[in-house]
C-alpha positions as CSV (number, residue, x, y, z in Angstrom):
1,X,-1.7,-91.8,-115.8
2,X,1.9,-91.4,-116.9
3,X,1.6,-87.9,-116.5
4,X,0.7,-88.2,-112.9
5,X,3.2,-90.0,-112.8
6,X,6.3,-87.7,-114.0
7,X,4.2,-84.9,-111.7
8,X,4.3,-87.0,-109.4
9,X,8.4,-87.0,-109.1
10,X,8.6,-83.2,-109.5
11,X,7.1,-82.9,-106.3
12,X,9.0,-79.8,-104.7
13,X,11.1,-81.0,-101.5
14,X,10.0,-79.5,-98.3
15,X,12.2,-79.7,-95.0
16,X,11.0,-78.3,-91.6
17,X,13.0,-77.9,-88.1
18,X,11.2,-78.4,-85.5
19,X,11.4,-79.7,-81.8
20,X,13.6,-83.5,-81.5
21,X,10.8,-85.1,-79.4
22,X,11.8,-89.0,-79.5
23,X,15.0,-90.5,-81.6
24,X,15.6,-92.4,-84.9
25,X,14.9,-92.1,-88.1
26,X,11.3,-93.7,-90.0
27,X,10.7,-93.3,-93.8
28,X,7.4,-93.6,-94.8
29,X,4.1,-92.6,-95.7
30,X,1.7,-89.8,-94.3
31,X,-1.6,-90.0,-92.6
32,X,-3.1,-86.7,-92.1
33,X,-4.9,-86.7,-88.6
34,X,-7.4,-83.7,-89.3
35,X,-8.6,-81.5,-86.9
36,X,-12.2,-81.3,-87.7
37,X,-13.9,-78.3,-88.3
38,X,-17.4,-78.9,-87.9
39,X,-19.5,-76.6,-89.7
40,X,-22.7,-76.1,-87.8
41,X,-25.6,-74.2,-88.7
42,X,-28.0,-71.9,-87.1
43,X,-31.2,-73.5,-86.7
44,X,-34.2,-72.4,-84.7
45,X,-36.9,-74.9,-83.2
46,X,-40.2,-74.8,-81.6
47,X,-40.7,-74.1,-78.5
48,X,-42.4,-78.0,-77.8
49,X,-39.1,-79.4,-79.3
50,X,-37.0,-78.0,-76.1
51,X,-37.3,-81.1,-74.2
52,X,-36.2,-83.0,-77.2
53,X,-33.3,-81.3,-77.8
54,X,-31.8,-81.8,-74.1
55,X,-32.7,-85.3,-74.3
56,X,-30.5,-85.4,-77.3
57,X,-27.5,-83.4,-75.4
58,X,-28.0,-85.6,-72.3
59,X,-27.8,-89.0,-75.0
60,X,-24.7,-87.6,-76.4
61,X,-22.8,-87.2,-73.1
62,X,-23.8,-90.3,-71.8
63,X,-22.7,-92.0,-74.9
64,X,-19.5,-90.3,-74.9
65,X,-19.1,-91.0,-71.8
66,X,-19.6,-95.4,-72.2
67,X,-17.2,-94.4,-75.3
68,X,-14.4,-93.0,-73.1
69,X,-15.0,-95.7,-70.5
70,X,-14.0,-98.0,-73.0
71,X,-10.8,-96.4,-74.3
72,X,-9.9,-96.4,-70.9
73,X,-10.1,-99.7,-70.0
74,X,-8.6,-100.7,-73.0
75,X,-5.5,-98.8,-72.1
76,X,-5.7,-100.0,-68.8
77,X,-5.1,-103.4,-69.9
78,X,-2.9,-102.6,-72.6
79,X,-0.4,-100.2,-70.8
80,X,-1.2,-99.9,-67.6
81,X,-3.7,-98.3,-64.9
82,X,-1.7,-95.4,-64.7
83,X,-1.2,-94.7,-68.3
84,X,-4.9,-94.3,-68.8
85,X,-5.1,-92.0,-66.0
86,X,-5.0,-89.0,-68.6
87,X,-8.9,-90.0,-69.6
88,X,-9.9,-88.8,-65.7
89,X,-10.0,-85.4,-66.9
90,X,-12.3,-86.2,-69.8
91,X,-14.8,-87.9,-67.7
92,X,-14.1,-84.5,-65.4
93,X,-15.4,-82.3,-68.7
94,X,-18.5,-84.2,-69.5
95,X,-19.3,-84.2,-65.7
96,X,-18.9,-80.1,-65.5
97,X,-22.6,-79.2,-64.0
98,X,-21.4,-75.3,-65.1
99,X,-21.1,-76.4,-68.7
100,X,-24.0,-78.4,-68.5
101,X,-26.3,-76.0,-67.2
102,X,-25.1,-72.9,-69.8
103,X,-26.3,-75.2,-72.8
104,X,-29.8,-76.3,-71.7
105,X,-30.1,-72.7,-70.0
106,X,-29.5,-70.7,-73.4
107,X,-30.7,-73.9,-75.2
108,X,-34.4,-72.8,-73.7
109,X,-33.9,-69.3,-74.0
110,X,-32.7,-69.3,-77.2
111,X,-34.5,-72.1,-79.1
112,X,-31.6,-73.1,-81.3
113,X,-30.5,-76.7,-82.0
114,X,-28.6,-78.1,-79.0
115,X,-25.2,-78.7,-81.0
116,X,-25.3,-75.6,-82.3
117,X,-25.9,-73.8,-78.5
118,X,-23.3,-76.5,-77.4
119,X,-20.8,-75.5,-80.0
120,X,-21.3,-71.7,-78.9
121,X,-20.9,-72.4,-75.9
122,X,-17.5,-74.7,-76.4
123,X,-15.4,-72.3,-78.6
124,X,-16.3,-69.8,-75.9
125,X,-14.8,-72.3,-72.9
126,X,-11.6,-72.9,-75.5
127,X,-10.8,-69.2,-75.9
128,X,-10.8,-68.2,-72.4
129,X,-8.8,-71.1,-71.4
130,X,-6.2,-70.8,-74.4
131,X,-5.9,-66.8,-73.3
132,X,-4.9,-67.6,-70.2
133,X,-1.6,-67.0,-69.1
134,X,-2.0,-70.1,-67.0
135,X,0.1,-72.5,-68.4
136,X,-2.1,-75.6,-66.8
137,X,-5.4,-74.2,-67.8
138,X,-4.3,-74.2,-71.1
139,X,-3.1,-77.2,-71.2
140,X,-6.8,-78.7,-70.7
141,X,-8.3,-77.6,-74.2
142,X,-6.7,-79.9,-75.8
143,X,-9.1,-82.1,-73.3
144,X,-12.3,-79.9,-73.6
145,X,-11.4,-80.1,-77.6
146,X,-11.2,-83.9,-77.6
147,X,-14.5,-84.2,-75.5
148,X,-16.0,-81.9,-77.2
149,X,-15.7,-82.9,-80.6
150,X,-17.2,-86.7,-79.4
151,X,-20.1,-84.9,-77.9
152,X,-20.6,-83.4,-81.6
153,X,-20.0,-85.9,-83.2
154,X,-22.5,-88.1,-81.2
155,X,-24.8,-85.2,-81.6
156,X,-25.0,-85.5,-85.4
157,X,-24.2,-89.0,-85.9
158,X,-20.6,-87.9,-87.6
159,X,-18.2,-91.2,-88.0
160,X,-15.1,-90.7,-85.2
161,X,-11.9,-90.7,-86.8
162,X,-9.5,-92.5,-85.0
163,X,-5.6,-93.6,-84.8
164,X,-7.2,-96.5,-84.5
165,X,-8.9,-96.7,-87.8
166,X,-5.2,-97.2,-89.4
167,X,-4.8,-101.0,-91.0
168,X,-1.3,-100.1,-92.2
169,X,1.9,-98.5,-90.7
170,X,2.5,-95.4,-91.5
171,X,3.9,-91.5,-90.4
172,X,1.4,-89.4,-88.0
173,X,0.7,-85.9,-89.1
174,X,-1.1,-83.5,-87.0
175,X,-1.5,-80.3,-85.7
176,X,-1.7,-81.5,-82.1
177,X,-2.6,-85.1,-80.8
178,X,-4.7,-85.5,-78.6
179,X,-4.6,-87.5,-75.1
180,X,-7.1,-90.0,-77.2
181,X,-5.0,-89.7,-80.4
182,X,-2.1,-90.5,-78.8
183,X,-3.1,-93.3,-76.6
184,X,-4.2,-95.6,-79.5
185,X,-0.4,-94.9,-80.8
186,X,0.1,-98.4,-79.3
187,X,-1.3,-100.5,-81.8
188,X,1.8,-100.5,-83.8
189,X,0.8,-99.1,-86.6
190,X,1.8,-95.7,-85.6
191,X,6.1,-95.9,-86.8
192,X,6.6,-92.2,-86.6
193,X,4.8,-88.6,-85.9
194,X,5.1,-84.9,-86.8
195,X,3.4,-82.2,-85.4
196,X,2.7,-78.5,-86.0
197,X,3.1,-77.7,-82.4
198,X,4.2,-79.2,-79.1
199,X,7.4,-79.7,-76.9
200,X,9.6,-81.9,-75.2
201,X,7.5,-82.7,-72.4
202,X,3.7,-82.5,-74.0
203,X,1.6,-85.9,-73.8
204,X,2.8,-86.4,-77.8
205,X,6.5,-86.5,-76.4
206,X,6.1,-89.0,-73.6
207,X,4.1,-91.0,-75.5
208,X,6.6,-91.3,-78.0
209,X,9.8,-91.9,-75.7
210,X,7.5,-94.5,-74.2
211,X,6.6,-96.3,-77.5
212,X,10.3,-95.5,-78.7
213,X,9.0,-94.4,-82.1
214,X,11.1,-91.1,-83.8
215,X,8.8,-87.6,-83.6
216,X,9.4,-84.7,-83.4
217,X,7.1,-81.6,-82.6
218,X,7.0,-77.9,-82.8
219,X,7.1,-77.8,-87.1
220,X,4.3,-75.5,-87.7
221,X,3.2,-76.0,-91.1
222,X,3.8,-79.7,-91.6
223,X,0.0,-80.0,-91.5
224,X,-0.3,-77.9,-94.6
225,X,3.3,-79.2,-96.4
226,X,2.4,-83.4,-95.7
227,X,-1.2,-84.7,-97.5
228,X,-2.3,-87.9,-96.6
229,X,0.3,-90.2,-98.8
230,X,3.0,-87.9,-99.4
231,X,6.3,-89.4,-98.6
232,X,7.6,-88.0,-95.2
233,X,11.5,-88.8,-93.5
234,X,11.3,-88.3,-89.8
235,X,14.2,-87.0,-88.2
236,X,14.2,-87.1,-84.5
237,X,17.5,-86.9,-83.8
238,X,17.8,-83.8,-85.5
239,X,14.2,-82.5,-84.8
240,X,13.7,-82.4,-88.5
241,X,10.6,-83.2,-91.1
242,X,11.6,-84.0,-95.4
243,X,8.2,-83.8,-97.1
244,X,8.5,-85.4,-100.9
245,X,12.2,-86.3,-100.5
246,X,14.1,-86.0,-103.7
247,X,15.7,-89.8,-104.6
248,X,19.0,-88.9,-103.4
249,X,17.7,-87.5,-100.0
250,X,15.8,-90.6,-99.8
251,X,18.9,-93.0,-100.8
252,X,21.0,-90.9,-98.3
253,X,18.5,-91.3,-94.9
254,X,17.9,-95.0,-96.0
255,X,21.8,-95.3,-95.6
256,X,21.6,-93.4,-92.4
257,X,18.7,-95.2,-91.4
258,X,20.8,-98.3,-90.9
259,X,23.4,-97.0,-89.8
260,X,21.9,-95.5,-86.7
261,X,19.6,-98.6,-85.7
262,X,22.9,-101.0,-86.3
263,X,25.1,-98.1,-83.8
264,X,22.0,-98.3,-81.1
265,X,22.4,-102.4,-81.6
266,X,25.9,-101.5,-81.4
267,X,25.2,-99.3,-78.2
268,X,22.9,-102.4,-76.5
269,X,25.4,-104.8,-76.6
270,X,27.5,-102.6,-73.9
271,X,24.6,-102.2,-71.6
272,X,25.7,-104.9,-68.7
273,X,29.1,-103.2,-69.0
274,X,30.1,-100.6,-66.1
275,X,29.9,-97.2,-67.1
276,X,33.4,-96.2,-66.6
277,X,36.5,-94.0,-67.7
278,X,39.4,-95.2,-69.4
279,X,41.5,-94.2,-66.2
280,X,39.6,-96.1,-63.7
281,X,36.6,-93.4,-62.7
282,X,33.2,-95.0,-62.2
283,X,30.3,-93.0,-63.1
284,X,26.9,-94.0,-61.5
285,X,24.0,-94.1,-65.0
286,X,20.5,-93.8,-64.1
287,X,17.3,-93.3,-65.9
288,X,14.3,-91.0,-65.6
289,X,10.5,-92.7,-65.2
290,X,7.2,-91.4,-64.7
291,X,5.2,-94.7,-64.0
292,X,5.9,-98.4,-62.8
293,X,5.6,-99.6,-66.7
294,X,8.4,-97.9,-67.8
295,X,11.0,-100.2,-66.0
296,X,11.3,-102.4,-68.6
297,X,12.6,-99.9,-70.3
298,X,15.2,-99.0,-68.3
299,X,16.7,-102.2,-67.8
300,X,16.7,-102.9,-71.6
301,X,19.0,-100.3,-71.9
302,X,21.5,-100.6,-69.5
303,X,20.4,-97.8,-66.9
304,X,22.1,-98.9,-63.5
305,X,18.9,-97.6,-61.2
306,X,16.4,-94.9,-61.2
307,X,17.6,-91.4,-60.8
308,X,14.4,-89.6,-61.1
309,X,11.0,-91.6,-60.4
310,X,8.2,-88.6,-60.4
311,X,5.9,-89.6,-58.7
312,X,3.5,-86.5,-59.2
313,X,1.9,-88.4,-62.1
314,X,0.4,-90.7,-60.0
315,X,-1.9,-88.1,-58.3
316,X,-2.7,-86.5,-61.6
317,X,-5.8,-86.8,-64.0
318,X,-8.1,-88.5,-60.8
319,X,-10.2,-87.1,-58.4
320,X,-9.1,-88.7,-55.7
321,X,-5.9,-88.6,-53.8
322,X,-4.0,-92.0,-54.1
323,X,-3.6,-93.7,-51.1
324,X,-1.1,-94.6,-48.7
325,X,-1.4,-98.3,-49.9
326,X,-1.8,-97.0,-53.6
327,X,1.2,-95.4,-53.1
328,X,3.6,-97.8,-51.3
329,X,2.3,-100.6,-54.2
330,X,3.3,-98.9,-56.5
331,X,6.9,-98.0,-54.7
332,X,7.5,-101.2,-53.8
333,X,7.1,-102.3,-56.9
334,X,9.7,-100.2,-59.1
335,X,12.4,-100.8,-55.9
336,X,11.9,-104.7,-56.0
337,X,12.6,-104.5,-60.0
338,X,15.6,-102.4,-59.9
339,X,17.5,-104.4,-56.8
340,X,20.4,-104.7,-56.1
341,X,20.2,-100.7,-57.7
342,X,18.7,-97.7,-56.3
343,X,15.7,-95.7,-56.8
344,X,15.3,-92.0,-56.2
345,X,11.7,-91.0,-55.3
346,X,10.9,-87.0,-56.0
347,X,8.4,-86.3,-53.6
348,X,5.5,-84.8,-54.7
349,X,6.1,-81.7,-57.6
350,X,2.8,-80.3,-57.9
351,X,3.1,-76.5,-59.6
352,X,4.2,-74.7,-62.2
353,X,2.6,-76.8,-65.4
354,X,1.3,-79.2,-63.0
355,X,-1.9,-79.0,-60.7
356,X,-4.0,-81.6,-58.6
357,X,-7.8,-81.6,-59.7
358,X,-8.9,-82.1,-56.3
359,X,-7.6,-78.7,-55.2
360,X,-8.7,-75.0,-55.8
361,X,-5.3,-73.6,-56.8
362,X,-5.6,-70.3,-57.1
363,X,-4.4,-68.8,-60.6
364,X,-1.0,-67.1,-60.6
365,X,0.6,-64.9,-62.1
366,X,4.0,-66.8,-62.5
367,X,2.8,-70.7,-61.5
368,X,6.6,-71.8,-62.1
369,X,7.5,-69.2,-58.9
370,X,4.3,-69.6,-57.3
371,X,2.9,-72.5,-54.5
372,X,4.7,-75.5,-55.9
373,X,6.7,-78.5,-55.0
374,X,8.1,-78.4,-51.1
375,X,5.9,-74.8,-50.6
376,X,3.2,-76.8,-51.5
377,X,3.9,-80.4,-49.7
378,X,5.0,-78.2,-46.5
379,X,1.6,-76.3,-47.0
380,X,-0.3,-79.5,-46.7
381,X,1.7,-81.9,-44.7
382,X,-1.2,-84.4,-44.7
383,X,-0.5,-85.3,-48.3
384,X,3.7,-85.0,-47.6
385,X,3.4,-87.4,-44.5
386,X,0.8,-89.7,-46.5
387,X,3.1,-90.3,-49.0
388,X,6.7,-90.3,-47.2
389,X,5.2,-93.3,-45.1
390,X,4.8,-95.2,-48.5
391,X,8.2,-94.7,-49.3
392,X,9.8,-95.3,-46.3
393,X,7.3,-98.5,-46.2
394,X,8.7,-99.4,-49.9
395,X,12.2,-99.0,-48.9
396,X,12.2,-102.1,-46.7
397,X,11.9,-104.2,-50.0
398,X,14.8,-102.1,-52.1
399,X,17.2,-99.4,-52.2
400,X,15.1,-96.5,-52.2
401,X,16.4,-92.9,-51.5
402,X,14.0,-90.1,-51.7
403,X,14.9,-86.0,-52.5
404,X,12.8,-83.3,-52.4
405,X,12.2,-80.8,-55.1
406,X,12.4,-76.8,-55.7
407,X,14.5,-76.5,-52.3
408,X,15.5,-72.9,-52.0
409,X,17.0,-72.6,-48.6
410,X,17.9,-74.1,-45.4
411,X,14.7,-73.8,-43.4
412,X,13.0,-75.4,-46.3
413,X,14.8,-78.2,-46.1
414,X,15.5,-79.2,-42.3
415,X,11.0,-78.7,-42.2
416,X,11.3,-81.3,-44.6
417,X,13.5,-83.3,-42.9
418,X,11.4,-82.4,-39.5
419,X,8.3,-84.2,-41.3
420,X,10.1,-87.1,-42.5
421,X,11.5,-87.8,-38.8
422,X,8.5,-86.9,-37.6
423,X,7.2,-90.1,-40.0
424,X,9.9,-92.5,-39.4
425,X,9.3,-92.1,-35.5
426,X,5.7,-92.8,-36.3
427,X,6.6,-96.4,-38.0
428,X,9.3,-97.1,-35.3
429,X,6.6,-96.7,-32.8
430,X,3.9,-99.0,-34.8
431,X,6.9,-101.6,-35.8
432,X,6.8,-101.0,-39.3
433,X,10.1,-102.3,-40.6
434,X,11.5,-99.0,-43.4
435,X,15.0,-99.0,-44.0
436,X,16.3,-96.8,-41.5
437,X,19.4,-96.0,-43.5
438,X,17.7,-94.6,-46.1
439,X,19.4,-91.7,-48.2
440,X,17.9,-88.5,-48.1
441,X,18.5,-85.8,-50.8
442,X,18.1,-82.3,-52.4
443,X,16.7,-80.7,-55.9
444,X,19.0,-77.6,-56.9
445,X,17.0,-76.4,-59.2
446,X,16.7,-72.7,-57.7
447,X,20.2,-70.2,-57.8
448,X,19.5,-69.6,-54.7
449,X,19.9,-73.3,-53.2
450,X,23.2,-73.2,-56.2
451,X,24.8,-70.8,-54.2
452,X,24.2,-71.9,-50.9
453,X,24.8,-75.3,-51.8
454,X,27.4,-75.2,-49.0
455,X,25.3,-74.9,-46.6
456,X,22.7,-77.4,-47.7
457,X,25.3,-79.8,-48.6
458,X,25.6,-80.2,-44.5
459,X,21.9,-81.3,-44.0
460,X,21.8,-84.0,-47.3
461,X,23.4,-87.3,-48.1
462,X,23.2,-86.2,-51.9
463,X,22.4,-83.2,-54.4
464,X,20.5,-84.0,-57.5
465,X,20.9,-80.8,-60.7
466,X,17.1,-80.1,-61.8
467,X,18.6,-78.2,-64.8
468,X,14.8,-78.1,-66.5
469,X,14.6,-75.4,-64.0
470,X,17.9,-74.4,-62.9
471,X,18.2,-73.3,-66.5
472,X,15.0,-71.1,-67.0
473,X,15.6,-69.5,-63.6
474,X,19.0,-68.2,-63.9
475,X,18.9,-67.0,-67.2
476,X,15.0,-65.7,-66.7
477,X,14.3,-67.4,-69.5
478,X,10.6,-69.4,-69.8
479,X,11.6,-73.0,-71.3
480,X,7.6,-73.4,-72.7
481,X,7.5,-70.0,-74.6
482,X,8.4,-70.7,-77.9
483,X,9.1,-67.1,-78.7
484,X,12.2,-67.6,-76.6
485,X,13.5,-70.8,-77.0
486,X,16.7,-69.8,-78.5
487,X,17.8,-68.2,-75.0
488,X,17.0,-71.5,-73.1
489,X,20.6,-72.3,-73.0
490,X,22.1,-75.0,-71.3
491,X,25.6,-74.3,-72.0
492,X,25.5,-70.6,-71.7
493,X,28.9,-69.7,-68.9
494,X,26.4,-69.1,-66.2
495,X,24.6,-71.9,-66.0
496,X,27.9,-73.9,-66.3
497,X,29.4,-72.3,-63.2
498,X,26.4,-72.4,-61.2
499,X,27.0,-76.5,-61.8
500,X,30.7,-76.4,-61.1
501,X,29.6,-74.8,-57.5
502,X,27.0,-77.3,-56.5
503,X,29.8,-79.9,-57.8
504,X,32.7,-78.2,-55.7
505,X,30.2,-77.5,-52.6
506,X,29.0,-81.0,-52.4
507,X,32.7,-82.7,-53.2
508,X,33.7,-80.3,-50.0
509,X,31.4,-82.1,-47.8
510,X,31.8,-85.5,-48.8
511,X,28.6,-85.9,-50.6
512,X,27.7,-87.4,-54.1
513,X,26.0,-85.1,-56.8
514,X,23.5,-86.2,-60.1
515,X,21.9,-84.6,-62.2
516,X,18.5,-85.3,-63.6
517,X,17.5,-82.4,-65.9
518,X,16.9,-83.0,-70.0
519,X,20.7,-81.4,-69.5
520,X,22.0,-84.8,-68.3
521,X,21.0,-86.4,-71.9
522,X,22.5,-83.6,-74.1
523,X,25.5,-85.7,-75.3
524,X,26.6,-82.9,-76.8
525,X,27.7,-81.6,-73.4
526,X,28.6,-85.4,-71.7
527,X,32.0,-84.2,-71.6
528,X,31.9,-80.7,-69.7
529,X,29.7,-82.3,-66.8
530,X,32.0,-85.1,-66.4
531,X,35.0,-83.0,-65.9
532,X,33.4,-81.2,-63.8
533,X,32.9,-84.1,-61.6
534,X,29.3,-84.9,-62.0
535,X,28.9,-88.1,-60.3
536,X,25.7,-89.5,-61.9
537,X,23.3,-88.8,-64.6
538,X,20.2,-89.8,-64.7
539,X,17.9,-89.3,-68.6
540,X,15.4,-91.1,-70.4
541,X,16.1,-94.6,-70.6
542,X,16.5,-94.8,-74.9
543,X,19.9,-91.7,-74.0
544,X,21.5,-94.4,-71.2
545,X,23.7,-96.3,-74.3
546,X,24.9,-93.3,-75.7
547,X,26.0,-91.6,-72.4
548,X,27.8,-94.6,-71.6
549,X,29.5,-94.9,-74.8
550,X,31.0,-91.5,-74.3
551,X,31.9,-92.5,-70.6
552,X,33.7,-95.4,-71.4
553,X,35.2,-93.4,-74.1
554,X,37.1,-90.9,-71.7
555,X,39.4,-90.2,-69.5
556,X,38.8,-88.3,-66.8
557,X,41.6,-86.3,-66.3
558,X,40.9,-85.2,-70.2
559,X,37.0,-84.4,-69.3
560,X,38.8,-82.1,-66.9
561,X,40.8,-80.0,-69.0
562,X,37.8,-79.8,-71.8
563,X,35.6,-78.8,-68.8
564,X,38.5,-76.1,-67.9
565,X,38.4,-75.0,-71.0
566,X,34.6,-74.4,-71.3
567,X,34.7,-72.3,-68.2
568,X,36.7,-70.2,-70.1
569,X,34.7,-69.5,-72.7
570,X,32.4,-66.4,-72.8
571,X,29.0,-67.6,-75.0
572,X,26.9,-70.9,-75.1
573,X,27.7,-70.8,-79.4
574,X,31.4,-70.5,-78.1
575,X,30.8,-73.7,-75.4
576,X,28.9,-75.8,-78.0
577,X,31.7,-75.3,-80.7
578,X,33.7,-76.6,-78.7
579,X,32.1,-79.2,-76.9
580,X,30.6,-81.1,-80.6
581,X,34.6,-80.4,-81.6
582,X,35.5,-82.7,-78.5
583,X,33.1,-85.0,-78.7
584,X,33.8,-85.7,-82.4
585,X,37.6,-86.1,-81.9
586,X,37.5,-88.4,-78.8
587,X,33.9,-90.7,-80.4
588,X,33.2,-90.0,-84.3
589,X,30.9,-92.4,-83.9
590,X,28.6,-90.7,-81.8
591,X,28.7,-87.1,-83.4
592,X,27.6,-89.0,-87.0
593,X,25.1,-90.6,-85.5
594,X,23.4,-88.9,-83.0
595,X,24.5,-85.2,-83.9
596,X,24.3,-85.8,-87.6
597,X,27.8,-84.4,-88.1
């Protein structure tokens, strides 16, 4: 025993980089979340057992099917309608006739046992679909995986292991969570997670900026590092993993621990205070939400209105459209929460790693150029005019502004602006009291809306900086292929001027600019887009304190000169030297905690 013991403590220290998905710092204990291999053999059967074996498949389905029912009407109750959404497209996989009908067709010609056709005929679904160089379709095997493996598992009487078999807190480790996996996260026993792959914006992610728990994604071998018990730090601020910590390592994150979750208590006692400069500059501070629930969220930490409200996650995962009703509810709702503050509605951004089950979009080559966003919503005005009459409907009960997204050019926008008229004059004629003041605005996300902001700055009452986009477009860089990551660079010279245009553009016509985009939360670069004369940012809701820390930190005539300076500068190394250099001298506070300098 004493052996084990001293063994025990030589236990080699392991750290992995990986992807920052959620903030903070958790020390604790691993639970290995396996990814089940199930090991099925080859087994004929008589033909007279045929009819057996399909009643067997069709059992399994219709038990996996009461058994996702009743995740999702937990979650409904427990987080929301919306929230359990996700489970529509699991219901979708066990309801696939074209699946169906390929097992109990080579199930009878084969004569093999039906999970052992069914598994065949699986792992040949998954490899197509994670082959494809669509970026949605690959996306749904992590569904057909997590269906699948119930369907098995109900189809040889396995026990399902579940997050929400866990009776004591603990550390997440996993090659990849699944919508299931991740939706029992809420029972509070889940403090932290790691995973081998993922991003920023993968279910795992939102999830865990929902939950505010630290995680962090993209590590690649922290499946085969961290055994169920081993002692894990979590470091989502720096998107780092410490597997068997040496004492010192552990003394040192303990210290840092507290120090960071006494700064962010620090941070929260600000939150009702304006976010302005030292000379007198107000700067509007937003958040970012996907769904109704997350308001709370946003109002805990200080955030001063909605700056980005997508609203294409309330037409995902169903296979129905949501109503005009649906919609408005739903609208009305957020803006009656955030008066006397406003609330910026993105219409509808279907596209690129997002796609509507109810329509047959046909597979492109590059989905993130392809029918997306307003080419889509102008393409089927139907839905575009369904949902701008719920928002002008919601904005009678708050401050609602709404902006459109991936506009490219000027006929783009004044056909959106035709259909929106075209809506209002449609209440106006019923009597349907909307606010008829309401702001209108524009996504540059696209170069070519960047440098013909001029133009477009004429036809808007505000610009909003999509930089997700903006970013991967001008530097022809894709932000989900991991074999390129390191040239997604938001401070790269070119991507900095393209912002300083919009800015001046907009300025020259009187109108206000935000900016939305992950880039608005890098506090790294808080500085550089507020002396360029960014007017509001708009980021997750847990960012808002330390955004406004750094605001009420500055002056804006110095913002100025450090954004002057970046211009300057010929690299994105060169511009991030500098900017963390700034940022330390003007709040040290901020760089030790948050940048871990």
């Amino acid at each position: 025993m004493g052996k084990n013991k001293q063994k025990k403590t030589r236990l080699r220290e392991i750290v992995l980089k990986g992807i920052p998905a959620a903030p903070g710092i958790i020390i604790g204990n691993a639970y290995q979340l396996y990814d089940e291999k199930f090991a099925i053999p080859r087994k004929k059967i008589r033909a007279k057992l045929t009819e057996r074996e399909i009643t067997r498949f069709k059992n399994a389905l219709s038990e996996t099917r009461q058994e996702i029912l009743a995740i999702h009407n937990k979650i409904s109750k427990e987080l929301g309608v919306e929230k359990a959404r996700i489970f529509g497209a699991h219901l979708m996989v066990l309801e696939d006739e074209v699946l169906i009908s390929e097992v109990i067709d080579k199930l009878r010609k084969d004569k093999l046992t039906v999970e052992y056709i069914f598994w065949q005929v699986l792992k040949k679904y998954i490899t197509v679909l994670s082959k494809s160089d669509d970026e949605y379709l690959r996306e749904r095997v992590s569904d057909i995986k997590d269906v699948g493996q119930r369907i098995l598992k109900n189809l040889i009487g396995a026990k399902h292991h579940s997050l929400s078999d866990l009776r004591k807190k603990a550390i997440v480790i996993a090659y990849d969570l699944s919508p299931s996996d991740t939706a029992m996260m809420h029972r509070g026993n889940v403090i932290a997670f790691a995973t081998d792959i993922g991003g920023r914006t993968s279910h795992t992610a939102i999830m865990a900026k929902s939950l505010e728990i630290p995680a962090v994604v993209g590590l690649e071998t922290i499946t085969s590092k961290a055994k169920d018990g081993s002692h894990v730090i979590v470091d989502g601020n720096r998107g780092m993993a410490i597997v068997n910590p040496s004492k010192e390592t552990i003394r040192k994150y303990t210290n840092e621990k507290k120090r960071f979750e006494k700064f962010e208590k620090h941070l929260l006692r600000s939150k009702n205070l304006p976010a302005k400069m030292l000379d007198g500059k107000s700067i509007e501070l937003a958040a970012n939400i996907e769904l109704p629930e997350d308001v709370p969220s946003v109002l805990a930490h200080g955030a001063k209105g909605i700056g980005l409200y997508r609203t294409e996650y309330i037409y995902m995962n169903r296979k129905d459209l949501p109503t005009e009703n649906e919609q408005f509810e739903a609208y009305k709702q957020v803006a009656m929460k955030i008066v006397p503050n406003s609330v910026i509605i993105r219409t509808l951004d279907l596209g690129g790693d997002k796609f509507l089950s109810q329509f047959e979009v046909p597979r492109e080559m590059n989905p993130f150029l392809g029918w997306r966003a307003i080419r889509f919503c102008l393409a089927k005005p139907g839905i575009f005019k369904t949902q701008l009459r719920a928002i002008l409907r919601a904005s009678h009960y708050g401050k609602l502004k709404v902006m459109y997204p991936m506009i490219s050019g000027l006929e783009e926008l004044r056909k959106a602006n035709a259909i929106l008229k075209e809506v209002e004059d449609e209440l106006r004629k019923k009597s349907i009291p909307f606010d008829k003041n309401m702001e209108v605005g524009a996504m540059i996300e696209v170069p070519s809306a960047a440098l013909t902001s001029d133009v477009l700055a004429k036809e808007v009452n505000f610009f909003s900086i999509g930089t997700n986009d903006l970013i991967q477009y001008a530097l022809a860089v894709d932000r989900v292929n991991e074999k390129i990551a390191y040239l997604y660079e938001p401070a790269h010279p070119a991507v900095l001027r393209l912002i300083k245009t919009i800015i001046d553009n907009a300025h020259r016509e009187n109108i206000w600019v935000g900016m939305c985009g992950e880039m608005a939360g890098d506090v790294t670069l808080t500085l550089i887009l507020l002396g360029l004369g960014l007017d509001e940012f708009s980021t997750s809701p847990i960012i808002v304190p330390e955004i406004k820390r750094i605001i009420r930190a500055a002056k804006f005539s110095e913002a100025k000169k450090i954004a002057e300076k970046a211009l300057s500068l010929s690299s994105s190394k060169e511009v991030e030297a500098f900017a963390r250099e700034q940022i330390k001298k003007l709040v040290p506070d901020i760089t030790i905690q948050v940048l871990g300098q």
